[in-house]
C-alpha positions as CSV (number, residue, x, y, z in Angstrom):
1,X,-96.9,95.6,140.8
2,X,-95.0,94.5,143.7
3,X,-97.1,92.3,146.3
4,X,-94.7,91.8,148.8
5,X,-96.6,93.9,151.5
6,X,-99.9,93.5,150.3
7,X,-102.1,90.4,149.9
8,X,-102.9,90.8,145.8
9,X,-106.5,90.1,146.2
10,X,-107.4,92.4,149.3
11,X,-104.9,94.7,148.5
12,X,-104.6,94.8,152.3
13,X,-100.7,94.4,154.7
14,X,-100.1,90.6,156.0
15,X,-100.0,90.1,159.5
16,X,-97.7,88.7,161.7
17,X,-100.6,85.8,163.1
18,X,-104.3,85.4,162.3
19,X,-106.6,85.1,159.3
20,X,-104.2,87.4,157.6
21,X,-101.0,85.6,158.0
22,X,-98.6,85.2,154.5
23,X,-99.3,81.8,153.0
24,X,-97.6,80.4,149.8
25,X,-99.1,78.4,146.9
26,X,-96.8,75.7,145.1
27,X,-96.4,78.2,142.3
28,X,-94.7,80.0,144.6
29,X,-96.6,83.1,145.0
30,X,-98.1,84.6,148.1
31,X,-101.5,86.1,149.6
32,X,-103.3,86.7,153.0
33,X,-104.5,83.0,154.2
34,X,-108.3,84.1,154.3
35,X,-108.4,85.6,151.3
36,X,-106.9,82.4,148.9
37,X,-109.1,79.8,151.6
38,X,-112.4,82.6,150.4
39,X,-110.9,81.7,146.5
40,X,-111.4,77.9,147.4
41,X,-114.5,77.6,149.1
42,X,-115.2,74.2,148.8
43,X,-113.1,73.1,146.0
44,X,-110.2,71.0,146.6
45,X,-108.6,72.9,143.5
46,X,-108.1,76.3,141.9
47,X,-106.1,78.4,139.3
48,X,-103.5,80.7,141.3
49,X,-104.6,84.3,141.0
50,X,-101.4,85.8,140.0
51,X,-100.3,82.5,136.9
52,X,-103.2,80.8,136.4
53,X,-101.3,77.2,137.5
54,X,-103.3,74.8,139.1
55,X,-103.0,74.7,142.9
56,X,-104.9,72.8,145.7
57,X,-105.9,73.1,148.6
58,X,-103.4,70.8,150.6
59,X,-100.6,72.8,148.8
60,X,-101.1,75.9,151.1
61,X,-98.4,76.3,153.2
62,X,-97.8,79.1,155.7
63,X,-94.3,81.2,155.2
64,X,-93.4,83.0,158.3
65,X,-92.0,86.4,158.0
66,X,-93.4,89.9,159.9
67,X,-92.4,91.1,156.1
68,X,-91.6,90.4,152.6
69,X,-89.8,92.8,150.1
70,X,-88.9,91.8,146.8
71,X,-85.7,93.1,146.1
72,X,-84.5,93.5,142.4
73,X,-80.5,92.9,142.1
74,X,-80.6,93.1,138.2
75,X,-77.9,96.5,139.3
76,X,-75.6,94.0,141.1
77,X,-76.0,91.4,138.6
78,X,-75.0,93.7,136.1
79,X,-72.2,94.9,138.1
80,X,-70.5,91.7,139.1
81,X,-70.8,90.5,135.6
82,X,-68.7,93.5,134.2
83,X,-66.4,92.9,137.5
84,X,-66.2,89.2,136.2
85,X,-65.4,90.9,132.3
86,X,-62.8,92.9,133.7
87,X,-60.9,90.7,135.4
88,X,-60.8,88.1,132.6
89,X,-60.0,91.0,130.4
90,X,-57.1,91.7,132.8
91,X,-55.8,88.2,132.9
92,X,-55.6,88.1,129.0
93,X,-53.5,91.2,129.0
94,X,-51.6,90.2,131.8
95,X,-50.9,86.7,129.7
96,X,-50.2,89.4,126.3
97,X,-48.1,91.5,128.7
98,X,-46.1,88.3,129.6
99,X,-45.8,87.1,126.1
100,X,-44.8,90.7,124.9
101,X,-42.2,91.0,127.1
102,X,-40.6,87.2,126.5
103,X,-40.8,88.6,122.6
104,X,-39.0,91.8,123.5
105,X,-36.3,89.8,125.4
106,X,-35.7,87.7,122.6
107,X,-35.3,90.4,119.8
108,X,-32.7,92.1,122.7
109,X,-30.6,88.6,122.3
110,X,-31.0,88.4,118.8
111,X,-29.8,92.1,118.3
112,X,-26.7,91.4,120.8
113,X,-26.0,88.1,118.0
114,X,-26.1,90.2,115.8
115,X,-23.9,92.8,116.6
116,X,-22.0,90.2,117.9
117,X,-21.3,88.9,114.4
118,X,-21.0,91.8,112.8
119,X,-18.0,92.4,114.8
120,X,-16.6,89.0,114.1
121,X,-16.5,89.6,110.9
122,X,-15.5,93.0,110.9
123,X,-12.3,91.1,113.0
124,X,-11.8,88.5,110.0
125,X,-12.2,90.6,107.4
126,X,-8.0,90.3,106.9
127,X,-8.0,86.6,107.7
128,X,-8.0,84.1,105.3
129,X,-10.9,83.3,103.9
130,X,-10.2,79.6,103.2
131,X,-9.6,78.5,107.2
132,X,-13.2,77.0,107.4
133,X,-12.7,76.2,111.1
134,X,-10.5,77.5,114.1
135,X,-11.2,76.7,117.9
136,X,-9.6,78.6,120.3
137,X,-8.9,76.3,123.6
138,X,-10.2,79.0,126.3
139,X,-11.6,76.3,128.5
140,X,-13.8,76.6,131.6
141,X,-15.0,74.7,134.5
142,X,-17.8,74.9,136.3
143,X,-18.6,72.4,139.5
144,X,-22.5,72.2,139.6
145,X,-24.0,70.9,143.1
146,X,-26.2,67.7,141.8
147,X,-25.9,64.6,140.7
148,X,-25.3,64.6,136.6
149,X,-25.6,61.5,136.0
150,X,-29.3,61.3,134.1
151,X,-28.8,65.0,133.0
152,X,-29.8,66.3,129.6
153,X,-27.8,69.2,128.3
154,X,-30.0,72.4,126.1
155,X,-28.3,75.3,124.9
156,X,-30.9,78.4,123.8
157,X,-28.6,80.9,122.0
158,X,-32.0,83.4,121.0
159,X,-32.5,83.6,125.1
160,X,-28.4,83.1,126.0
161,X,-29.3,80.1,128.6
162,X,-27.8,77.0,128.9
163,X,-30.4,74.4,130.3
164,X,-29.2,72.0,132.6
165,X,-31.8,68.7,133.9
166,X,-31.6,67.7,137.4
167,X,-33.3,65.4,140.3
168,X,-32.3,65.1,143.5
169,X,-34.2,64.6,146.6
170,X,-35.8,67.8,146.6
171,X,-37.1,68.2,143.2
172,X,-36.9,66.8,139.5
173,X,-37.0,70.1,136.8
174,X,-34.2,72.8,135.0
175,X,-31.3,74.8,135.8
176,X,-30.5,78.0,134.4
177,X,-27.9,79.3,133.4
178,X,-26.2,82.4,131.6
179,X,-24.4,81.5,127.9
180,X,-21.8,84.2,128.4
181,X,-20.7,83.5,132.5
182,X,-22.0,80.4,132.8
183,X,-23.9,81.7,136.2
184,X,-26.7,79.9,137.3
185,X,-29.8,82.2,136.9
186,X,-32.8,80.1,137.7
187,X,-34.3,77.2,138.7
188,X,-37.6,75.4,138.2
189,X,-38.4,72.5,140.5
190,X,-41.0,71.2,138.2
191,X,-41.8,67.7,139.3
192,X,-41.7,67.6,142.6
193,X,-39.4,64.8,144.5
194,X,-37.3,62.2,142.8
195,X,-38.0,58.8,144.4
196,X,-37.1,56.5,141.5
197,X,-33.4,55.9,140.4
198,X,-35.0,55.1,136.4
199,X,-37.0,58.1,136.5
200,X,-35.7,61.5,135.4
201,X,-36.5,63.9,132.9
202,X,-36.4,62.0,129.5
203,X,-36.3,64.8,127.1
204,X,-36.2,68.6,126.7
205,X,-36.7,71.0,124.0
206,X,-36.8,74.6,123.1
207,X,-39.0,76.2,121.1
208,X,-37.8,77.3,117.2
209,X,-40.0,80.3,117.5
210,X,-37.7,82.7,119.7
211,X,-40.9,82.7,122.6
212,X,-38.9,81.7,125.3
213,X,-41.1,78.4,125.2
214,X,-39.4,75.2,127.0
215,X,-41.3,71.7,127.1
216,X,-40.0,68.9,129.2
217,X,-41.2,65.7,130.2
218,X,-41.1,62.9,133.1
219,X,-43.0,60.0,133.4
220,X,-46.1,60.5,132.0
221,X,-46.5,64.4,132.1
222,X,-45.6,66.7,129.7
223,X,-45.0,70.5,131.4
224,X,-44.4,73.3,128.9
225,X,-43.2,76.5,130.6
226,X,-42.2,80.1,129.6
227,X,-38.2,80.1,130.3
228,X,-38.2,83.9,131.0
229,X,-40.7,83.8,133.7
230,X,-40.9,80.5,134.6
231,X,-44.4,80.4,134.2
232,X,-46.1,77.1,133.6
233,X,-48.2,77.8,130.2
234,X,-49.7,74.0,129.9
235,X,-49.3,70.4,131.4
236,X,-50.3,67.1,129.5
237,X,-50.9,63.9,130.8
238,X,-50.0,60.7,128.7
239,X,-50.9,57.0,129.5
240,X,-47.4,56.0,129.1
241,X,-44.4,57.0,129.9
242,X,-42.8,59.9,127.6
243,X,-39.4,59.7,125.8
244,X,-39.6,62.2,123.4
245,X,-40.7,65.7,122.4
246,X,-40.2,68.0,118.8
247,X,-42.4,71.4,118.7
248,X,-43.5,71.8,115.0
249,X,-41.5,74.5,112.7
250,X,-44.6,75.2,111.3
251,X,-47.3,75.7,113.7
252,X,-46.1,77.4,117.0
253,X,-48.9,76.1,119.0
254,X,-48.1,72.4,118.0
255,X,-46.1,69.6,120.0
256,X,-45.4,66.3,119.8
257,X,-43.9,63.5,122.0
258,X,-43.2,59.9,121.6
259,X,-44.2,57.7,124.2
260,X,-43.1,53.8,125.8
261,X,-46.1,52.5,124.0
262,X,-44.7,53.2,120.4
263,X,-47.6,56.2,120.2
264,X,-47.4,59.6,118.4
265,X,-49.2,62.6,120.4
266,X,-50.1,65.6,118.9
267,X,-51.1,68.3,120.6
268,X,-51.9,71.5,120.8
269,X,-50.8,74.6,123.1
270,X,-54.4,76.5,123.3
271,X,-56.4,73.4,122.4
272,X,-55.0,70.2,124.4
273,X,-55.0,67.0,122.8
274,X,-54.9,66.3,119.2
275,X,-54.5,63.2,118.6
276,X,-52.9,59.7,119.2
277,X,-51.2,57.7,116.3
278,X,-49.4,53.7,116.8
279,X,-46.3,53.9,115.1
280,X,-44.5,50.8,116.3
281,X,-44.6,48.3,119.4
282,X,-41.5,49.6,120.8
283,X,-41.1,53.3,122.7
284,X,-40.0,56.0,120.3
285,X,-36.8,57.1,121.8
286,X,-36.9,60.5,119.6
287,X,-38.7,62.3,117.1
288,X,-38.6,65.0,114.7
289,X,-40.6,66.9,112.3
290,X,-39.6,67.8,109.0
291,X,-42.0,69.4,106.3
292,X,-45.0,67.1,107.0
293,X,-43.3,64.2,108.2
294,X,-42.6,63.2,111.5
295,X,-39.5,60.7,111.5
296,X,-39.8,58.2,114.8
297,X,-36.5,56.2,116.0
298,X,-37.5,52.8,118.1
299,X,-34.9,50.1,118.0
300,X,-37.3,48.3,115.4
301,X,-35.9,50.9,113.2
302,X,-37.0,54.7,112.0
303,X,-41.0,55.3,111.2
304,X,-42.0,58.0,109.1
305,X,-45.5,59.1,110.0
306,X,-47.5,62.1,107.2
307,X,-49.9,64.6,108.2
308,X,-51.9,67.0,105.8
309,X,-51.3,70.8,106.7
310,X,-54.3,70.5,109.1
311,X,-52.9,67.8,111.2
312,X,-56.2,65.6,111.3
313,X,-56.0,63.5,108.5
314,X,-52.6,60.3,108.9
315,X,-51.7,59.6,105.4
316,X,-49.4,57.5,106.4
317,X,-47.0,55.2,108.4
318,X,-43.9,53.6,107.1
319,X,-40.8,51.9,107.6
320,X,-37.8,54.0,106.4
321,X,-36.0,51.9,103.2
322,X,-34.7,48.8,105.1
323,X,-31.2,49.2,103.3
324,X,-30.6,52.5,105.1
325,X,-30.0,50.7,108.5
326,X,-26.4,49.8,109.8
327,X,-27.5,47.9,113.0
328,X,-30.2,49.0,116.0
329,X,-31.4,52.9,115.7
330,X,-30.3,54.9,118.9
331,X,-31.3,58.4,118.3
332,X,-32.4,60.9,115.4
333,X,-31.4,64.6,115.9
334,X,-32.5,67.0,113.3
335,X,-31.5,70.0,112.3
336,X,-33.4,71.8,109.3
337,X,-34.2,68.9,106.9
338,X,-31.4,67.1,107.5
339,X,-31.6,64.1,110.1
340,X,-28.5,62.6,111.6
341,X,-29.3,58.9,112.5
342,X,-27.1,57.0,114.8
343,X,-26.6,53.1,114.9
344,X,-25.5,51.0,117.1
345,X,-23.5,47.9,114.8
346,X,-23.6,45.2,117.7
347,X,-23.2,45.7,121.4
348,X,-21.6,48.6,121.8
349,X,-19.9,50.0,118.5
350,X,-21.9,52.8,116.8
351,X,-22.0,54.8,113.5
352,X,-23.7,58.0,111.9
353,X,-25.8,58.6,108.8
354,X,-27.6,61.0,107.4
355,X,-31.4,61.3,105.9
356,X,-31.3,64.5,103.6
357,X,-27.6,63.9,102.3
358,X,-27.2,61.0,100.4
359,X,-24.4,58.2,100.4
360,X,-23.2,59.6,104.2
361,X,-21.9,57.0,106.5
362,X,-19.8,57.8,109.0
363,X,-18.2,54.6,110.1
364,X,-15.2,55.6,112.6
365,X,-14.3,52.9,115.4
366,X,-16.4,54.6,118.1
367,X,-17.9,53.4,121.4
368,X,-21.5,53.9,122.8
369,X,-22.5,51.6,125.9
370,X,-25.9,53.6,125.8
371,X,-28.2,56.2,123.9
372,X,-26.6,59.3,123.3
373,X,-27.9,62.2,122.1
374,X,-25.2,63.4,119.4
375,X,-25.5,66.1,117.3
376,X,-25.8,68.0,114.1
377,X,-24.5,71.7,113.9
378,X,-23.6,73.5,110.8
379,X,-21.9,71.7,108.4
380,X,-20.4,69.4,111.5
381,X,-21.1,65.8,113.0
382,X,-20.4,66.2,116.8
383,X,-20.6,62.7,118.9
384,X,-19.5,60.8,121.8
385,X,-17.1,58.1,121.9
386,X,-17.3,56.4,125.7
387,X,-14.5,54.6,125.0
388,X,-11.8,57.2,125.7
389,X,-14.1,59.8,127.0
390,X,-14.2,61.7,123.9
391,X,-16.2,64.2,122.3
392,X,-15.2,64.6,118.4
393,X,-16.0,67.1,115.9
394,X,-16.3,65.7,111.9
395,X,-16.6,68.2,109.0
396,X,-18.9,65.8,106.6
397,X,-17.9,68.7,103.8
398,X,-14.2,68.2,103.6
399,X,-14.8,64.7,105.1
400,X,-12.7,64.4,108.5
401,X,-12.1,65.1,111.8
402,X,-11.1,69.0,112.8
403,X,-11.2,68.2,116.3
404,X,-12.0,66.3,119.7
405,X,-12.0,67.2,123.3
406,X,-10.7,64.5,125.7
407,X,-11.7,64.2,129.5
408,X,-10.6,62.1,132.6
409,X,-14.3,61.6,133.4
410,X,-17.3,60.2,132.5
411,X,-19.5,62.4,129.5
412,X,-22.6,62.8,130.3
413,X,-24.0,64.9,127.5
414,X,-23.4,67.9,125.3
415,X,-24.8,70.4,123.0
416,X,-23.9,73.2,121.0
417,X,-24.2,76.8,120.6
418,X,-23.2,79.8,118.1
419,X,-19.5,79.9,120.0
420,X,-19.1,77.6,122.4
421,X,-19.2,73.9,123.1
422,X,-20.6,72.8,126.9
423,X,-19.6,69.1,128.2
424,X,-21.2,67.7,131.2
425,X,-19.3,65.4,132.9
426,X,-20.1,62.8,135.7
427,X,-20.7,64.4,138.9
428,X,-21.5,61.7,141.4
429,X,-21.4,63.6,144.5
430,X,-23.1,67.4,145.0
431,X,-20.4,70.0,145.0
432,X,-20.3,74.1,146.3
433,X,-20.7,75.6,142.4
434,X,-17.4,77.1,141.9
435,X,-16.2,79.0,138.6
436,X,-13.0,78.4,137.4
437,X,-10.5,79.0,134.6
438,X,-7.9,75.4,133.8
439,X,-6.5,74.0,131.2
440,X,-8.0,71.4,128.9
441,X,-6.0,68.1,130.1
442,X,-6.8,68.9,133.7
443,X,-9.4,66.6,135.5
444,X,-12.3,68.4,135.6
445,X,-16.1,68.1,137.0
446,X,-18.9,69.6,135.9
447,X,-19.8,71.6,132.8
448,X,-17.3,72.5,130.4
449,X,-16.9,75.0,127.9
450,X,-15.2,75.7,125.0
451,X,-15.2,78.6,122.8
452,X,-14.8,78.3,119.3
453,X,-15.3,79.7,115.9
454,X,-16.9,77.7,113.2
């Protein structure tokens, strides 16, 4: 029964003034004030009428309304909590919808590969068989408008982007650009204004899954974004600064990076944090997961840290076999299960082994005045000698060098992809971006590609 026109023990309307007026009871419910001060006579407490709660007397308290109507919204509730349904329902198809079409993209690019090399060897089919490698020098320049002097170089072929780092006084985050033209085709100012020299984007890494799935991080923070949309899918925070990252080939929802600290983080894309694991005492310059084992460089040497399948239980954490080493560790870049270590012998003179093929060492005269990130593609050994400017390709199969490329400028960094090789060289001051064809021993700014066949 509804009483919120009629006093429930007269049965009669309130009124506005008088002995009728609407009072309230601490229990909360109402009645006309002459009929509850007729329930207490002279006792200083009662049970309410309506719940049977204790009440007194001084709890009476007048509520002043002409009119009370108790109005049921269970309708609306009902409504707004199917409104609320909906649009989460929406938002997880829009985020499917997303995902889907980063998918689709990707099987587009891998189809265009394929055909691609179908045709190439459809074309060699009369060449001889035995010419393991053949570089054509088509070589291209392109002038990029920032600084390149703390850039990291990531080639994609499954999406056809090149990924370019910058910072400049408008932002810190990733250029895009196209594989084929070498057009810019994006970019994603991710951490807002660069106002430290020593601060830029330490590392960046693509996904293994085909998802279009890019993590990068600066400073302390870890931003993982979808490189088809440019939608940010998570952000982590770290207590230290980050130097590495390595997704897991197993688990597509798994990431790791190394951190100043010495500290392994594990985490995961739709959960958050894993977990934190001390490796060393030194920052883990990079990282890389192979089978169960993560292998950590630090310049106290390389760390090999084992998970179960689950990734919650450490077995353990050990040094890699002292007699391995050749000098300080200065990066680890991993390709399948092989691991191509690089040392640096005193100050400045470097060389190359590598875990997963035994008895490698690759001890040419080469000169590294800091870390770089050289590379493993194939059955090939591609690195840097600063010396000369020099960027040399070593077949550790037939056991030499096929090839180098030779500029009049600083290298910055490189990286590799199905066809092509891309150089970035120094560019200390922002330039108009200009594409360009030259020839190979002219000066040259920028990022340079080379197509090739191997």
């Amino acid at each position: 029964m509804d009483f919120g026109e009629e006093c429930p023990i007269c049965y009669s309307e309130y009124t506005n003034t008088g002995g009728h007026r609407i009072v309230v009871l601490k229990c909360g419910h109402l009645f006309g004030l002459q009929c509850i001060e007729v329930m207490f006579g002279r006792k200083k407490t009662i049970l309410c009428p309506l719940c049977f709660k204790p009440s007194r007397k001084t709890d009476i308290r007048s509520v002043f309304a002409s009119k009370i109507v108790a109005y049921d919204s269970e309708k609306e509730d009902s409504i707004l909590k199917d409104l609320f349904e909906e649009k989460k329902i929406k938002a997880e198809l829009q985020e499917e919808n997303s995902r889907l079409s980063s998918n689709l993209y990707y099987i587009q690019c891998e189809m265009q590969r394929l055909e691609k090399e179908i045709n190439l060897l459809k074309n060699s089919s009369n060449e001889n068989k035995s010419e393991e490698y053949r570089l054509k020098r088509k070589f291209k320049r392109i002038k990029i408008n920032f600084k390149t002097e703390r850039s990291i170089l990531l080639c994609d072929d499954f999406s056809s982007y090149l990924f370019i780092t910058f910072y400049s006084n408008e932002g810190i985050g990733i250029k895009k650009y196209d594989l084929e033209n070498l057009l810019i085709k994006d970019v994603y100012n991710l951490f807002g204004c660069c106002d430290e020299y020593s601060f830029c984007i330490s590392d960046i890494k693509v996904s293994p899954y085909k998802d279009g799935i890019v993590a990068c991080s600066y400073k302390n923070s870890i931003k993982v974004i979808n490189s088809i949309t440019g939608h940010i899918i998570n952000i982590f925070s770290v207590q230290s600064r980050v130097y590495s990252l390595c997704f897991d080939r197993k688990d597509r929802n798994i990431l790791y990076s190394g951190d100043e600290r010495g500290f392994v983080t594990v985490y995961d894309l739709t959960k958050g944090l894993v977990q934190e694991i001390m490796v060393d005492t030194k920052s883990l310059h990079s990282i890389y997961k192979s089978g169960n084992i993560i292998y950590c460089g630090s310049i106290n040497g390389i760390f090999l840290v084992t998970f179960d399948e689950k990734l919650t239980t450490l077995f353990t954490i050990k040094k890699y076999d002292e007699s391995f080493y050749q000098g300080i560790c200065t990066n680890l870049y991993g390709i399948n299960d092989l691991i191509l270590c690089t040392f640096r012998m005193n100050s400045i003179n470097s060389t190359h082994k590598i875990i997963g093929i035994e008895n490698f060492n690759l001890s040419n005269d080469i000169t590294q005045y800091r870390r770089i990130r050289d590379k493993l593609f194939k059955n090939y050994v591609i690195y840097l000698d600063e010396k000369y400017n020099k960027v040399i390709i070593y077949d550790y199969l037939s056991e030499m060098v096929v090839d180098s490329f030779k500029f009049n400028e600083r290298i910055i960094d490189f990286n590799v992809s199905d066809e092509k090789i891309f150089i970035l060289t120094e560019n200390k001051e922002p330039t108009n971006n200009i594409n360009e064809e030259s020839d190979l021993e002219e000066e040259t700014k920028g990022v340079k590609e080379v197509e090739e066949n191997i």
